[in-house]
C-alpha positions in Angstrom: 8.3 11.9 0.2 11.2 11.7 3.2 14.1 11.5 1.1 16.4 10.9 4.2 16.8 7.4 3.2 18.7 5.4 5.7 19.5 1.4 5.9 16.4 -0.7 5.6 16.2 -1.8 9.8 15.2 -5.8 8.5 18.3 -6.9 10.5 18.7 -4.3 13.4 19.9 -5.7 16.8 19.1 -9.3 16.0 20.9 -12.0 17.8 21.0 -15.7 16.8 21.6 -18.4 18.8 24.7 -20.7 17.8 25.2 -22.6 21.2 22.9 -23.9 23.9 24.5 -26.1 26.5 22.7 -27.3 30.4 25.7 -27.8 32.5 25.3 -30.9 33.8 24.6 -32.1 37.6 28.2 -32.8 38.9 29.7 -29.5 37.1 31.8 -27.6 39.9 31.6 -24.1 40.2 33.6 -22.5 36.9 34.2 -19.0 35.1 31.8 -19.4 32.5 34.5 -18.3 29.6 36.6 -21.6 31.0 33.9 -23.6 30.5 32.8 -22.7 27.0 36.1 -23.0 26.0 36.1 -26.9 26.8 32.9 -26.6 24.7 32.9 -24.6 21.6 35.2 -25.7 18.7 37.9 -23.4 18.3 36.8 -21.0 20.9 39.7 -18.8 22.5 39.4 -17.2 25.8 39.7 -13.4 24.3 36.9 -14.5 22.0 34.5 -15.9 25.0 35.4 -12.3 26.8 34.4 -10.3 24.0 31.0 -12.1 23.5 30.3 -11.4 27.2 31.2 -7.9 27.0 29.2 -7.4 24.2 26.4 -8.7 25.8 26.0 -12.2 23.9 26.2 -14.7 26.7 23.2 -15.6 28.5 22.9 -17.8 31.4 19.2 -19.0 32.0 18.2 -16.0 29.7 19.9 -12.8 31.6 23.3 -11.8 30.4 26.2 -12.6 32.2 29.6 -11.3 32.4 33.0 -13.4 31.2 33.8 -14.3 35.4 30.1 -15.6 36.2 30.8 -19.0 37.7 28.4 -21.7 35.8 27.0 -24.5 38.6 24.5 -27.7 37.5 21.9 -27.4 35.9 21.9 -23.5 34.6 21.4 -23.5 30.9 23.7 -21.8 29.0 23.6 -19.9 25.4 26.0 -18.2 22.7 24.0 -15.2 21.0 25.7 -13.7 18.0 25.1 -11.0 14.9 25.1 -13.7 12.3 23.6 -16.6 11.5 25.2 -20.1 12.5 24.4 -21.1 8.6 25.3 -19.8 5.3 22.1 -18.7 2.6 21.2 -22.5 3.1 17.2 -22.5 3.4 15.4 -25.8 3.7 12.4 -25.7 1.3 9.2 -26.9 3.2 5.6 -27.1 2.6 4.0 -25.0 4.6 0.6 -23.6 3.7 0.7 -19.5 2.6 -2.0 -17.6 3.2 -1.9 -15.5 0.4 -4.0 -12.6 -0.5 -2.4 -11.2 -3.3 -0.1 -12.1 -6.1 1.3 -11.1 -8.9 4.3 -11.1 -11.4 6.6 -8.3 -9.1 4.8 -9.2 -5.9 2.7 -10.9 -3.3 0.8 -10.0 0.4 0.5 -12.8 3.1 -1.4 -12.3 5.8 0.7 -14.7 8.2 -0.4 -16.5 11.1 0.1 -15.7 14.5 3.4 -18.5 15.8 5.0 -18.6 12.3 8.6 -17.3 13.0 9.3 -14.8 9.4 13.1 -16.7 9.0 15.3 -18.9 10.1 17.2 -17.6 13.2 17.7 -18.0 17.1 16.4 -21.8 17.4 13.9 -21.1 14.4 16.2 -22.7 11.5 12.9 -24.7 10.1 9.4 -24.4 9.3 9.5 -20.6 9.1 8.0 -18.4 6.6 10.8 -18.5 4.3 11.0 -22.1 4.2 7.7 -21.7 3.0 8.5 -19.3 0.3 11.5 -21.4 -0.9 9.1 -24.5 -1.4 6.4 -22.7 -3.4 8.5 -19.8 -5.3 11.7 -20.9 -7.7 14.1 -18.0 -7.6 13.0 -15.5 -5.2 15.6 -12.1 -5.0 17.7 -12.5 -2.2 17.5 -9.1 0.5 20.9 -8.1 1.9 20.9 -10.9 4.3 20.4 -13.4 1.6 17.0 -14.1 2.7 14.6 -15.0 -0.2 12.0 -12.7 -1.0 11.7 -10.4 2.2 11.7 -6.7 2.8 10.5 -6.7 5.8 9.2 -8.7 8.5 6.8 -9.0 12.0 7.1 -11.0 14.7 6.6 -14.6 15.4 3.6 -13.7 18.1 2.4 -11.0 15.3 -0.2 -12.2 13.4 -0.7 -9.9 9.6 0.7 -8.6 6.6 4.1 -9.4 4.5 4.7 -8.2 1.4 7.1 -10.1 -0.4 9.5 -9.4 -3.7 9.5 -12.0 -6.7 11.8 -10.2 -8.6 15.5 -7.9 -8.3 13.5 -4.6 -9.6 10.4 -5.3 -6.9 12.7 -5.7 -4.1 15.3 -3.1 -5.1 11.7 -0.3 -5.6 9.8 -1.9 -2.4 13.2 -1.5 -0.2 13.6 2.1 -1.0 10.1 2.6 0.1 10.4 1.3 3.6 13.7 2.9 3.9 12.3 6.1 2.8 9.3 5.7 5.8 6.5 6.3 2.5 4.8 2.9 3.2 1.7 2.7 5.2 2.1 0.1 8.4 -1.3 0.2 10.7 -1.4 -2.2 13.4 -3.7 -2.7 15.9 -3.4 -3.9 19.4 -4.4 -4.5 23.0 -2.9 -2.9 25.6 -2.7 -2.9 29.4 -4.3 0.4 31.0 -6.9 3.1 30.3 -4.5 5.5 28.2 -4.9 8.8 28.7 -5.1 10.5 25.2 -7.4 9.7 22.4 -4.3 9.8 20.2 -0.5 10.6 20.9 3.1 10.1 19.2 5.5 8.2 21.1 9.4 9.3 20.3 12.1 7.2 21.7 15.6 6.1 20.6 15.5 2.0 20.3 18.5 -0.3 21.6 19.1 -3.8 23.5 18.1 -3.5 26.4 21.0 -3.2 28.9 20.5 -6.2 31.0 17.4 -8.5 28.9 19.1 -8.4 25.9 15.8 -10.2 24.2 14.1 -7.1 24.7 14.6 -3.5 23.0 14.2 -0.1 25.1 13.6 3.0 25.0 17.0 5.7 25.4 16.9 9.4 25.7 20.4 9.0 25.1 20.2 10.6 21.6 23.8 8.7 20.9 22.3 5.7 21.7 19.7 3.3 19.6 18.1 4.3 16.4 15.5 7.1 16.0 11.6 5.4 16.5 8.3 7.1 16.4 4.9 5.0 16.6 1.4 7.2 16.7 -1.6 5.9 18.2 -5.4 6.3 17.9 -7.7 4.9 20.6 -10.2 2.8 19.1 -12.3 1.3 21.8 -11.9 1.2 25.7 -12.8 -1.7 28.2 -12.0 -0.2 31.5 -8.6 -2.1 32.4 -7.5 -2.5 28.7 -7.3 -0.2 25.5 -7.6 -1.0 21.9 -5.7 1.0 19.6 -4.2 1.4 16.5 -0.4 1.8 15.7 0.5 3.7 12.7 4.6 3.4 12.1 7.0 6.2 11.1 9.5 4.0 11.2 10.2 0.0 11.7 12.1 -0.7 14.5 12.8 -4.2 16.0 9.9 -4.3 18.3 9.1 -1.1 18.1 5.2 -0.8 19.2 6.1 -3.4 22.3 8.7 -1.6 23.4 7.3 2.2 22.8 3.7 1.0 24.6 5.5 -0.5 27.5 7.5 2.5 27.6 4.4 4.8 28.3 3.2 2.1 31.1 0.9 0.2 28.7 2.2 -3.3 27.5 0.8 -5.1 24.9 -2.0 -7.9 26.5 -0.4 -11.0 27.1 3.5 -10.2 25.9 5.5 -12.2 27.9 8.6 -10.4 26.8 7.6 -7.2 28.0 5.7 -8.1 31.0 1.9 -8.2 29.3 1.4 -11.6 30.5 0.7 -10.8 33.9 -2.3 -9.3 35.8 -0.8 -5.2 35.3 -4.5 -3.8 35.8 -7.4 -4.5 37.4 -9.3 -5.8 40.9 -8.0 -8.3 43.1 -11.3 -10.6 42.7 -10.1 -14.4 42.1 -13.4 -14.3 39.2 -11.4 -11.7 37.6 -7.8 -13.8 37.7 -9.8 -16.2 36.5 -11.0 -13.9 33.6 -7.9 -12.6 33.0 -6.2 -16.3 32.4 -9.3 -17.1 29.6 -8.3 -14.4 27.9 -4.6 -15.1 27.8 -5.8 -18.8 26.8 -8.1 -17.7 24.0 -4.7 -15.0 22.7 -2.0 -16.9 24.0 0.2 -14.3 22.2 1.1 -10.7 22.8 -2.2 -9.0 21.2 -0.8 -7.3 17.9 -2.0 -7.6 14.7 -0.3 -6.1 11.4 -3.5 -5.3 9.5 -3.1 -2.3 6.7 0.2 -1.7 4.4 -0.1 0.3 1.7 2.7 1.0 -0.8 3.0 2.2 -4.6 3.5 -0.8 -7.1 7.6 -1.4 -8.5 5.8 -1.9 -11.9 2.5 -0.4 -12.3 3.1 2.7 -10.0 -0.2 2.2 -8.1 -0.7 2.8 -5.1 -2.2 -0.5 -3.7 -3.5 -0.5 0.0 -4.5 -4.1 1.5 -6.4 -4.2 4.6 -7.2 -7.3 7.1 -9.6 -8.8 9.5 -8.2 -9.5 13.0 -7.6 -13.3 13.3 -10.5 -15.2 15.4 -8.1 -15.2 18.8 -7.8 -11.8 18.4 -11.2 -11.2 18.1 -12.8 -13.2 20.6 -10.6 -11.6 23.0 -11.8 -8.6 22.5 -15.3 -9.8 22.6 -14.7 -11.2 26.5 -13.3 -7.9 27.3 -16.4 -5.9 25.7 -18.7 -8.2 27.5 -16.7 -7.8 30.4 -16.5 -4.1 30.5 -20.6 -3.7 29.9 -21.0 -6.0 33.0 -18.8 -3.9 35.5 -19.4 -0.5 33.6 -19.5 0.8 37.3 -15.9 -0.2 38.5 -13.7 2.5 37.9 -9.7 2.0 36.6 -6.9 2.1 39.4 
């Protein structure tokens, strides 16, 4: 066991939105911190200034500095460290798909496009709106969020495990800070990579300009340690399928470490996957290409194994998933695809 325990990373980096305003046609040209100040309740100008230095003011989704002049029609939004509400969760009946449950615990395999909490626009019909609706007094984590020790990304389809009780999340949390829980994700990625296997290091922060994304630092004083290990499991020519295993759990982690080493996940609009990175200039294979991102129409990553030892029983319990149906007819197109042009070689 690692017993260099550090803060569990549930809320690293994260930004939520608490102001979104279009600036409307017959604005004139204006320093964007006098404008919000006409338009956020109890706003002062050193507090605009400081948002924008700290990177929390975006202007059509690209940070801006406090002087940027605002003109009609750019759409404009407050990012900050905290939430714009206060341990308030809407219960809402939204279907789980659970896979396991008992007294201390249950596993939900969740479904690709359901965001895990409320945050950043997503204040409803989220995953823990879900939980509050069908489980009465689930432990709040350290952000007052019911039931959750850890979570995945909206676009990441897979497995949750969830605390029912103070003891379960207080024994599950220690396990994901100490990096002894199993996290096995698999995914699609742009490019014929090199190595049957590999271990990417990298420091995680915002990135300096797209402050929606994470990067990579060698800056050791900058980000948070992050190391993801790969396995090759299958290779179409232009793409790779691989495995993920996690050292650690960083916001984003796998998207930004694979994009990193020149291979973004397929279809990740975030980090670039969405357009054509690899391949022939043919219009059949655009066309191919855009089926595929209409079958996944989500950055291909799937959260399928976690394994961890039980707060009660001491077990160790390992659950294990089948990639969801987009997932996997993907994947099919591409192995189809690769048979028919096993001649073309990768640029």
């Amino acid at each position: 066991m690692n017993n260099n325990i550090e803060p569990i990373d549930l809320e690293e980096e994260e930004l939520f939105e608490h102001y979104k305003f279009e600036v409307p046609k017959g604005q004139a040209f204006l320093r964007i911190d006098k404008y919000l100040m006409g338009l956020i309740p109890n706003a002062t100008r050193n507090k605009i200034q400081n948002a924008a230095t700290e990177g929390n003011i975006f202007v059509n989704n690209v940070t801006v500095k406090s002087n940027y002049k605002v003109k009609p029609f750019d759409v404009v939004a407050v990012m900050l460290s905290h939430p714009p509400f206060e341990n308030h969760v809407l219960p809402e009946n939204i279907p789980l798909n659970i896979v396991y449950e008992d007294e201390a615990l249950l596993l939900v395999n969740k479904e690709p496009g359901l965001v895990v909490h409320p945050g950043h626009g997503n204040y409803t019909g989220t995953l823990v709106n879900a939980l509050a609706f069908h489980f009465e007094n689930l432990p709040m984590n350290s952000s007052e969020r019911p039931g959750l020790v850890h979570r995945i990304d909206k676009d990441t389809s897979g497995l949750l495990v969830i605390a029912k009780t103070e003891a379960a999340m207080t024994h599950l949390a220690k396990q994901f800070e100490a990096k002894t829980t199993e996290r096995e994700y698999v995914a699609l990625v742009w490019g014929n990579v090199a190595e049957e296997s590999g271990t990417i290091h990298g420091n995680l922060a915002r990135h300096l300009k797209d402050r929606m994304q994470m990067a990579v630092f060698a800056d050791p004083e900058i980000g948070k340690p992050a190391i993801t290990h790969y396995n090759v499991l299958e290779r179409f020519g232009y793409v790779t399928l691989i495995t993920c295993r996690l050292e650690t759990g960083r916001t984003h982690q796998i998207r930004a470490h694979m994009k990193h080493i020149g291979h973004p996940l397929f279809n990740d609009e975030r980090y670039g996957g969405h357009l054509i990175l690899k391949g022939t200039t043919f219009t059949k294979y655009k066309q191919f290409i855009e089926n595929c991102f209409k079958i996944l129409p989500r950055q291909a990553l799937h959260a399928k194994t976690l394994g961890f030892v039980h707060p009660n029983t001491g077990e160790l319990m390992r659950f294990d998933t089948e990639l969801p149906q987009d997932f996997q007819d993907c994947i099919e197109k591409w192995r189809n695809y690769s048979k028919s042009h096993a001649t073309e070689e990768e640029e």
